[in-house]
KOLGU-4560 file (N, C-alpha, C; in nm, 3 decimals, padded with zeros to 5 digits):
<recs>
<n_xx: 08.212 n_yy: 10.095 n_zz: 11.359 ca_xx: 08.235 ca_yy: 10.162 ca_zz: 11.232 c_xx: 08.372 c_yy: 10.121 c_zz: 11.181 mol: A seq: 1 type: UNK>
<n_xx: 08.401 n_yy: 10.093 n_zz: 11.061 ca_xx: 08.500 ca_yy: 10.073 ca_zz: 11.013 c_xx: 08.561 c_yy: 10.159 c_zz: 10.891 mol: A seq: 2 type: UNK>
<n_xx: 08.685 n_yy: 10.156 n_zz: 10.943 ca_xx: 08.785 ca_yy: 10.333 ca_zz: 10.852 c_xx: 08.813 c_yy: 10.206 c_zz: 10.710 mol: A seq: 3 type: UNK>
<n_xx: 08.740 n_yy: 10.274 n_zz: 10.578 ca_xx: 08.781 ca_yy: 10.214 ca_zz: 10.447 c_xx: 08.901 c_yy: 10.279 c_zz: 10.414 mol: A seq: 4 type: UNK>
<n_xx: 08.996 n_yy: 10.203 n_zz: 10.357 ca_xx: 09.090 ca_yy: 10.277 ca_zz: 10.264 c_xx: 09.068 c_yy: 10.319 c_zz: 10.164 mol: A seq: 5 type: UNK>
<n_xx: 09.072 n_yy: 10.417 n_zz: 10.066 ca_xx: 09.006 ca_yy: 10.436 ca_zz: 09.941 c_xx: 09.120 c_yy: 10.483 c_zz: 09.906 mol: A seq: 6 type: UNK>
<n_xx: 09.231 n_yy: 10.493 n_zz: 09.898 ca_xx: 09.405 ca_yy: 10.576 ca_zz: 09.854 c_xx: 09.382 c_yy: 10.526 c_zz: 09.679 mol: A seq: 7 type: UNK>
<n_xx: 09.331 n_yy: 10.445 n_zz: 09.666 ca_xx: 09.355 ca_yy: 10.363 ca_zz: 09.533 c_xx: 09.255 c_yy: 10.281 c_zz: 09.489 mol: A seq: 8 type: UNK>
<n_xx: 09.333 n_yy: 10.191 n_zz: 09.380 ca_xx: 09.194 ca_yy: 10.099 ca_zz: 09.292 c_xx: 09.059 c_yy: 10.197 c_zz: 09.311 mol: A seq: 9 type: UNK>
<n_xx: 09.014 n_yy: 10.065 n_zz: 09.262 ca_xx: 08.828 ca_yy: 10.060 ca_zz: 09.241 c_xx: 08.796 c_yy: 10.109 c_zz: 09.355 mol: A seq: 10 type: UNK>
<n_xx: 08.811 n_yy: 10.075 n_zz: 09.514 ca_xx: 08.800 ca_yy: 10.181 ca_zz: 09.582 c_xx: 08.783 c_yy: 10.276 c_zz: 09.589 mol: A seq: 11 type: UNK>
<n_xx: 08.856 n_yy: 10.397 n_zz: 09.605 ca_xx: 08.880 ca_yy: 10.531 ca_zz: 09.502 c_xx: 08.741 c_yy: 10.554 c_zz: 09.433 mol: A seq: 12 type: UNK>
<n_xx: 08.669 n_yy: 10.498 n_zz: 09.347 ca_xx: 08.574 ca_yy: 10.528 ca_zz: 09.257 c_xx: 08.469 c_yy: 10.483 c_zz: 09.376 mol: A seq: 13 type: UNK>
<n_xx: 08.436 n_yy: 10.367 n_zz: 09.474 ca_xx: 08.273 ca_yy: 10.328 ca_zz: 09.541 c_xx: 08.331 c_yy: 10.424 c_zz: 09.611 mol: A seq: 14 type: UNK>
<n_xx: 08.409 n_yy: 10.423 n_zz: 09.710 ca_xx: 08.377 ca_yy: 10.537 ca_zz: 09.853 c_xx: 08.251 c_yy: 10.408 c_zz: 09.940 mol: A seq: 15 type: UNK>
<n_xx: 08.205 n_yy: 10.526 n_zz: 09.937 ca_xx: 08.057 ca_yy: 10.433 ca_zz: 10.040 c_xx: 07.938 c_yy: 10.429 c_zz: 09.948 mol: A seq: 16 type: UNK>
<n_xx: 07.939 n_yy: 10.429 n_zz: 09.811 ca_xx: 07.808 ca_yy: 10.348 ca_zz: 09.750 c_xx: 07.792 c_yy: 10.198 c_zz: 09.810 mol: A seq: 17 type: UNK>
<n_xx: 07.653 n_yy: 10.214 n_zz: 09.854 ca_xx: 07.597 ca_yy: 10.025 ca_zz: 09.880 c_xx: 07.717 c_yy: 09.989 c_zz: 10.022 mol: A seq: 18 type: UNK>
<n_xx: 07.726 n_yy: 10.096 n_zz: 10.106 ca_xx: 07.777 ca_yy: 10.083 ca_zz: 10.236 c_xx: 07.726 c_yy: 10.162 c_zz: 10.315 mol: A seq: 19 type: UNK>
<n_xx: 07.682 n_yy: 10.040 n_zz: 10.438 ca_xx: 07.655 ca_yy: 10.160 ca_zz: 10.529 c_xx: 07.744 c_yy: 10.109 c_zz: 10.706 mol: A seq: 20 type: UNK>
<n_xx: 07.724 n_yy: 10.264 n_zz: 10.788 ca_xx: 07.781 ca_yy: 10.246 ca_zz: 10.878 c_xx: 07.958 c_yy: 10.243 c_zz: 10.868 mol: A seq: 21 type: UNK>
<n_xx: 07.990 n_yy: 10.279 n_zz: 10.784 ca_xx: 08.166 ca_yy: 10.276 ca_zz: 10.760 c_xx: 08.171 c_yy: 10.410 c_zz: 10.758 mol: A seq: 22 type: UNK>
<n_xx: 08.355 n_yy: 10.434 n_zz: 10.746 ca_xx: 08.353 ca_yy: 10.579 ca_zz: 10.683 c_xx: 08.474 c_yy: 10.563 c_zz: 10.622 mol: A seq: 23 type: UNK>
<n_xx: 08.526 n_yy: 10.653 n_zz: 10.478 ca_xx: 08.631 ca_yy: 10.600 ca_zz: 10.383 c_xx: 08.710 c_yy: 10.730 c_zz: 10.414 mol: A seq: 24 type: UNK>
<n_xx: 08.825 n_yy: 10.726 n_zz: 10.393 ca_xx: 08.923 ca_yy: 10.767 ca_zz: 10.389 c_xx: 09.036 c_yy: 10.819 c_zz: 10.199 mol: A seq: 25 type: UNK>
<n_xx: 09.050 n_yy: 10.935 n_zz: 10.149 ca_xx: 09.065 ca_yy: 10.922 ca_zz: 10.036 c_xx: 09.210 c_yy: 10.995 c_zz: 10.036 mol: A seq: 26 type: UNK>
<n_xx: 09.332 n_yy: 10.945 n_zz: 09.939 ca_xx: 09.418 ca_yy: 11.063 ca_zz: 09.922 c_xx: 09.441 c_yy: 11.065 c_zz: 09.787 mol: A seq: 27 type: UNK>
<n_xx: 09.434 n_yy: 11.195 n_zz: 09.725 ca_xx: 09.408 ca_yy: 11.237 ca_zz: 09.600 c_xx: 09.503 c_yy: 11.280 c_zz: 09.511 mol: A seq: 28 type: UNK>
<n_xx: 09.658 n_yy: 11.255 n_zz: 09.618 ca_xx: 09.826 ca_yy: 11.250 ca_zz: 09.575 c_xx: 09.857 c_yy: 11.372 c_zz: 09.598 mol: A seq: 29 type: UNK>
<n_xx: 09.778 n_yy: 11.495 n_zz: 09.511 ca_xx: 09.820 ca_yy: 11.630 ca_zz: 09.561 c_xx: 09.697 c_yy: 11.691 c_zz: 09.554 mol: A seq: 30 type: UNK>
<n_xx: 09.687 n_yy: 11.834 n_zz: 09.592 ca_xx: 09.618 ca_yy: 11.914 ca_zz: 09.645 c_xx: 09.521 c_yy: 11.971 c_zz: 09.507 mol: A seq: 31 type: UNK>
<n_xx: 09.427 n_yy: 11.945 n_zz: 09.504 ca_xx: 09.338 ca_yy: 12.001 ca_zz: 09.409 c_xx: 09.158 c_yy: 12.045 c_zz: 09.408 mol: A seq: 32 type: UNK>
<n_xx: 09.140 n_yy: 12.148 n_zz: 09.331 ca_xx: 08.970 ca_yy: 12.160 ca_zz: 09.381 c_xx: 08.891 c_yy: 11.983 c_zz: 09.342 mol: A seq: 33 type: UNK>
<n_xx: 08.830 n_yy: 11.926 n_zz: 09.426 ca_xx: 08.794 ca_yy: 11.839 ca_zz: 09.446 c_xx: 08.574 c_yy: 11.813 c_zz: 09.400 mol: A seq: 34 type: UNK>
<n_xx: 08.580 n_yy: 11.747 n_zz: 09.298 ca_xx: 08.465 ca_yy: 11.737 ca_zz: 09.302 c_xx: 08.402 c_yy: 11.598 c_zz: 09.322 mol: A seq: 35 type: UNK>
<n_xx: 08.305 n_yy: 11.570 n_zz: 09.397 ca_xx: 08.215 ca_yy: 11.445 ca_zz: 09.453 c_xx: 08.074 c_yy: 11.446 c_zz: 09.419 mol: A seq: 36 type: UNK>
<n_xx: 08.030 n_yy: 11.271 n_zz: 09.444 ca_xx: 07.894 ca_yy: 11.305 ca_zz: 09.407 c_xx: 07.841 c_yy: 11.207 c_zz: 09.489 mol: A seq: 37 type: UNK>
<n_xx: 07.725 n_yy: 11.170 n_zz: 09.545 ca_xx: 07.665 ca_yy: 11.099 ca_zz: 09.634 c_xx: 07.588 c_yy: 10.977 c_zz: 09.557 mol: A seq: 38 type: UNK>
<n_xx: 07.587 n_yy: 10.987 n_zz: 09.394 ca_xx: 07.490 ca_yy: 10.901 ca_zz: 09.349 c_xx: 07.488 c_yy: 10.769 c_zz: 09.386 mol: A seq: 39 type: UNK>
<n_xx: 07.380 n_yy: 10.688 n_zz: 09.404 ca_xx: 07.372 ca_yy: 10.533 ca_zz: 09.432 c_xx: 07.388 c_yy: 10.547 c_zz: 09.566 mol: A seq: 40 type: UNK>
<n_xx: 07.434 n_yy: 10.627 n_zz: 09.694 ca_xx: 07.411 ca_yy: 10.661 ca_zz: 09.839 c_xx: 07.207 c_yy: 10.665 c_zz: 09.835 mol: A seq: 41 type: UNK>
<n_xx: 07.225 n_yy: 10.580 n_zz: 09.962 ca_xx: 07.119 ca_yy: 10.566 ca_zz: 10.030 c_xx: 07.083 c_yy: 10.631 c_zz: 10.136 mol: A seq: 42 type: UNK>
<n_xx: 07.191 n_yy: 10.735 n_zz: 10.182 ca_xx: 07.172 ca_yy: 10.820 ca_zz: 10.358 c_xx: 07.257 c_yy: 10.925 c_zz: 10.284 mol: A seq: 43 type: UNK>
<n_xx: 07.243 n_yy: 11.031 n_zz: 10.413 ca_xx: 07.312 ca_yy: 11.142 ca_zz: 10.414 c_xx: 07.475 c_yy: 11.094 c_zz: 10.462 mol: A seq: 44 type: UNK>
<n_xx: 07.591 n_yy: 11.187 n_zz: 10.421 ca_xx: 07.703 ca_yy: 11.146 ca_zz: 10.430 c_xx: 07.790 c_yy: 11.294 c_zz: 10.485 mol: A seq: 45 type: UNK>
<n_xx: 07.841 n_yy: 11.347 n_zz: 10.584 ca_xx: 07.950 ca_yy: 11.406 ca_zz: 10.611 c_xx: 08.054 c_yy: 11.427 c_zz: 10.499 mol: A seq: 46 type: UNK>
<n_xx: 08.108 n_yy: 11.518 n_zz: 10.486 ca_xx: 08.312 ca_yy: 11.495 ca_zz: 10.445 c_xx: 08.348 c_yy: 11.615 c_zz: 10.458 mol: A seq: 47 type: UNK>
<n_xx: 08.456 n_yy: 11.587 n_zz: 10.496 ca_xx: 08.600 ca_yy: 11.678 ca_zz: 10.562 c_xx: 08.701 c_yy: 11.713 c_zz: 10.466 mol: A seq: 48 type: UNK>
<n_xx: 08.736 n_yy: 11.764 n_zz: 10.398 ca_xx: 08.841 ca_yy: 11.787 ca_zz: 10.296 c_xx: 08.964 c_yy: 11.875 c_zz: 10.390 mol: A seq: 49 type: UNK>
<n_xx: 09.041 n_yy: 11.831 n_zz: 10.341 ca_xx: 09.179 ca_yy: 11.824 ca_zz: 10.432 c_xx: 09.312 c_yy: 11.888 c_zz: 10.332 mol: A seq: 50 type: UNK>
<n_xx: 09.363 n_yy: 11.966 n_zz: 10.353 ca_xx: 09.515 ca_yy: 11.957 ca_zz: 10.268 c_xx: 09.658 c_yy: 11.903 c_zz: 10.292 mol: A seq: 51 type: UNK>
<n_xx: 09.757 n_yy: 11.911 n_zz: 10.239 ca_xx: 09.868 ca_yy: 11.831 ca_zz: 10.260 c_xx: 09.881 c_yy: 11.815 c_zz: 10.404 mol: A seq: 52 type: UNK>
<n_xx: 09.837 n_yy: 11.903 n_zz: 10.504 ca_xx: 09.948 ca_yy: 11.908 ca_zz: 10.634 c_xx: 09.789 c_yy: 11.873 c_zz: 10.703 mol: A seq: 53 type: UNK>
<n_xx: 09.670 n_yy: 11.785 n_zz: 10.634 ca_xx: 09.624 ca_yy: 11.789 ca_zz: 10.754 c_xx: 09.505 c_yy: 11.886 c_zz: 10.841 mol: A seq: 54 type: UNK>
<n_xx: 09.491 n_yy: 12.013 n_zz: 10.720 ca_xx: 09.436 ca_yy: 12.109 ca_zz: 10.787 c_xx: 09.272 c_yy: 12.100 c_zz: 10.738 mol: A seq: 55 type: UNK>
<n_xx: 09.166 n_yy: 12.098 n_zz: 10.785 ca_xx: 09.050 ca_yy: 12.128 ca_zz: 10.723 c_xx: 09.046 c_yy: 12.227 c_zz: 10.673 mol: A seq: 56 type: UNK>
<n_xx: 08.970 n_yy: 12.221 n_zz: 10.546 ca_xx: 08.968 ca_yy: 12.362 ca_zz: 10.423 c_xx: 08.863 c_yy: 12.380 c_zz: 10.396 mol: A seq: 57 type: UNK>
<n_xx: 08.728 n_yy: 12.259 n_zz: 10.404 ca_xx: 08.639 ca_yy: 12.261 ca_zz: 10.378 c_xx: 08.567 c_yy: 12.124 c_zz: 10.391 mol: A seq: 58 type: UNK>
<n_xx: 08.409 n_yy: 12.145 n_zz: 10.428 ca_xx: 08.306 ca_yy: 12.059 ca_zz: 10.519 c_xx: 08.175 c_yy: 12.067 c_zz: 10.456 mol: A seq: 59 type: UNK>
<n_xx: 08.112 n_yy: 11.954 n_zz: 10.449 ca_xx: 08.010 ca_yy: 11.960 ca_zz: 10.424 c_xx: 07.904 c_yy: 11.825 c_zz: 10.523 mol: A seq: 60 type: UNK>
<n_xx: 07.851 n_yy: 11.875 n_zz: 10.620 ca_xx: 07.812 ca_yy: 11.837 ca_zz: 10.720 c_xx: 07.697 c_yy: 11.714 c_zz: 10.630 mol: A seq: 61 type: UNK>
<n_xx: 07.617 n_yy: 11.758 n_zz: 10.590 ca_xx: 07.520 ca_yy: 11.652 ca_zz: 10.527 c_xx: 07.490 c_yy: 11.701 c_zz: 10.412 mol: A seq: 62 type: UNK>
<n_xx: 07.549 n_yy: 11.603 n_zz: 10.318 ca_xx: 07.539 ca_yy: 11.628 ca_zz: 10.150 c_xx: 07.418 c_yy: 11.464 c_zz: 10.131 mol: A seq: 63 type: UNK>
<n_xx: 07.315 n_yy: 11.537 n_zz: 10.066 ca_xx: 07.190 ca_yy: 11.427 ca_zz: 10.063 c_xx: 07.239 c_yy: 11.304 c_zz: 09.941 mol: A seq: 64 type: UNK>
<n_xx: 07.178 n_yy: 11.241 n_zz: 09.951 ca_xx: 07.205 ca_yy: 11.130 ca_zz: 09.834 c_xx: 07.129 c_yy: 11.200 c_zz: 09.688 mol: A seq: 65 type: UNK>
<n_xx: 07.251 n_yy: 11.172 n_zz: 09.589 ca_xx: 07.226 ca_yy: 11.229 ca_zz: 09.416 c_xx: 07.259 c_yy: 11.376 c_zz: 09.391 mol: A seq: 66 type: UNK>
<n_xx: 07.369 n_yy: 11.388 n_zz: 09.506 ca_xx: 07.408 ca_yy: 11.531 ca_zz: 09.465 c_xx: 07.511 c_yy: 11.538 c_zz: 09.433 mol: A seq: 67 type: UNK>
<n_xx: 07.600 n_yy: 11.615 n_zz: 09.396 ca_xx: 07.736 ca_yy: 11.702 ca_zz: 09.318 c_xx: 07.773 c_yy: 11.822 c_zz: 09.441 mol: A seq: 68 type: UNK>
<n_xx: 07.892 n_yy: 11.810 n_zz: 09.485 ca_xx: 08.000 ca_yy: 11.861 ca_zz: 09.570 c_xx: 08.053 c_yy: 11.903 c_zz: 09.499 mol: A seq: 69 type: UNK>
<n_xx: 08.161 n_yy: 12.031 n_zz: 09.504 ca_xx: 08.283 ca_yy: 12.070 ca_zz: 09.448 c_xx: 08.375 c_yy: 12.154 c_zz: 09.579 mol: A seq: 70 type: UNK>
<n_xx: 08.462 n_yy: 12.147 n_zz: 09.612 ca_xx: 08.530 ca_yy: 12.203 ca_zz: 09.705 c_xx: 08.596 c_yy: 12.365 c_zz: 09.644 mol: A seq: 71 type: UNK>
<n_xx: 08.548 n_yy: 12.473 n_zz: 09.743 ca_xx: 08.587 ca_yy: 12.618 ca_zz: 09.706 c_xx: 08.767 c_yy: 12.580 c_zz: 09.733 mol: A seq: 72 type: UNK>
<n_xx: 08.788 n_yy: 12.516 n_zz: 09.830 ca_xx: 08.979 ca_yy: 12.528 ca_zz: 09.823 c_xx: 09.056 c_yy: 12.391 c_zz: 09.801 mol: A seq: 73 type: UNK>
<n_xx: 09.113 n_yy: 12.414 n_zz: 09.762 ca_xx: 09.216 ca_yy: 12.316 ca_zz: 09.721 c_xx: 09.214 c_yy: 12.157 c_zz: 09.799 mol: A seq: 74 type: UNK>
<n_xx: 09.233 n_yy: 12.056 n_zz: 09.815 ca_xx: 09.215 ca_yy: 11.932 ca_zz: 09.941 c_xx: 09.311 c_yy: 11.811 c_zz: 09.839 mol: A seq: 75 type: UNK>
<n_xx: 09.345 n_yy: 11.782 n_zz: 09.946 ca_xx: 09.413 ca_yy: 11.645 ca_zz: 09.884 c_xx: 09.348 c_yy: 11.504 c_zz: 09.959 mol: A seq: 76 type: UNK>
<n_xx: 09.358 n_yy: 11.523 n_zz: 10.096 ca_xx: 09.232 ca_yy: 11.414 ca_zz: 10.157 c_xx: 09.127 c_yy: 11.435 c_zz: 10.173 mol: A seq: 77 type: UNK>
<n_xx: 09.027 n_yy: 11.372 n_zz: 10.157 ca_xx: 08.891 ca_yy: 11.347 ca_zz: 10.200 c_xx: 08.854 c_yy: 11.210 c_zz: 10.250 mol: A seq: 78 type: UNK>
<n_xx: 08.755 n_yy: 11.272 n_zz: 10.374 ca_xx: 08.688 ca_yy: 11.225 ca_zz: 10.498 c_xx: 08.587 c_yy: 11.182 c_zz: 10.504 mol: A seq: 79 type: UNK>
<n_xx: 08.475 n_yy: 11.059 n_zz: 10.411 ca_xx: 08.352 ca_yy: 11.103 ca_zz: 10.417 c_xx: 08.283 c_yy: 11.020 c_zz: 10.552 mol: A seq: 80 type: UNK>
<n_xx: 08.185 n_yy: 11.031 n_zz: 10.664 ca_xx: 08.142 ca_yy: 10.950 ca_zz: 10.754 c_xx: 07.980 c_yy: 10.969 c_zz: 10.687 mol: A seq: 81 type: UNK>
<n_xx: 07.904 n_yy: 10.852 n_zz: 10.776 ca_xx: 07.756 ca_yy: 10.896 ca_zz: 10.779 c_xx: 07.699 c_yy: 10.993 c_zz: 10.839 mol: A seq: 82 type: UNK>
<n_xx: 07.649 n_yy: 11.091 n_zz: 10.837 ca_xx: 07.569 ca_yy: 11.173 ca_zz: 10.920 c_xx: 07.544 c_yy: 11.142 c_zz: 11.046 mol: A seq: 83 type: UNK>
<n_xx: 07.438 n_yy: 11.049 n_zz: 11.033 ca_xx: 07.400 ca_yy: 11.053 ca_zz: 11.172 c_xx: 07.534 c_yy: 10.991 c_zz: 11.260 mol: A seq: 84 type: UNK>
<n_xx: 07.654 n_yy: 10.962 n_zz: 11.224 ca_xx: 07.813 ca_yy: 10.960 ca_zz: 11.306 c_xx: 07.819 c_yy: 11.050 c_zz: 11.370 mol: A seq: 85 type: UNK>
<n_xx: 07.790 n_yy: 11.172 n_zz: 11.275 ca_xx: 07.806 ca_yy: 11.314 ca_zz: 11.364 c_xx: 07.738 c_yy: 11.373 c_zz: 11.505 mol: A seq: 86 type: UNK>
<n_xx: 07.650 n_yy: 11.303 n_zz: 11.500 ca_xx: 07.569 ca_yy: 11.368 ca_zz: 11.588 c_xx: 07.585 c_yy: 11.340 c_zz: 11.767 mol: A seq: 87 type: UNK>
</recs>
């Protein structure tokens, strides 16, 4: 598996559309409610939302492909892996 950088560029915007087997890595500069979407994903996907220091705030174990995320607390990183990673 390989850790994507996504901090920036066009990055930032694919994440893991039209990837599989990776997992991306995102920082969002500062801490804010965070919304995602899975469209153009082909599998189920994990993510971890994280705040400044690091702390998990909020998870979403398997978000299906063509859906809309929004995070209840605040996150500045996000974590997304494939599902079946988790298991």
């Amino acid at each position: 598996m390989k850790l994507l950088d996504c901090r920036g560029g066009f990055l930032r915007y694919i994440g893991l559309m039209f990837r599989r087997n990776d997992a991306a890595i995102f920082d969002f500069d500062k801490e804010k409610n965070l919304k995602i979407h899975t469209y153009f994903m082909r599998y189920d996907i994990g993510c971890y939302f994280y705040d400044e220091n690091w702390k998990v705030v909020d998870k979403k174990v398997a978000l299906k492909p063509w859906q809309v995320y929004q995070t209840f607390e605040k996150a500045r990183y996000l974590l997304e892996v494939p599902s079946q990673s988790l298991n």
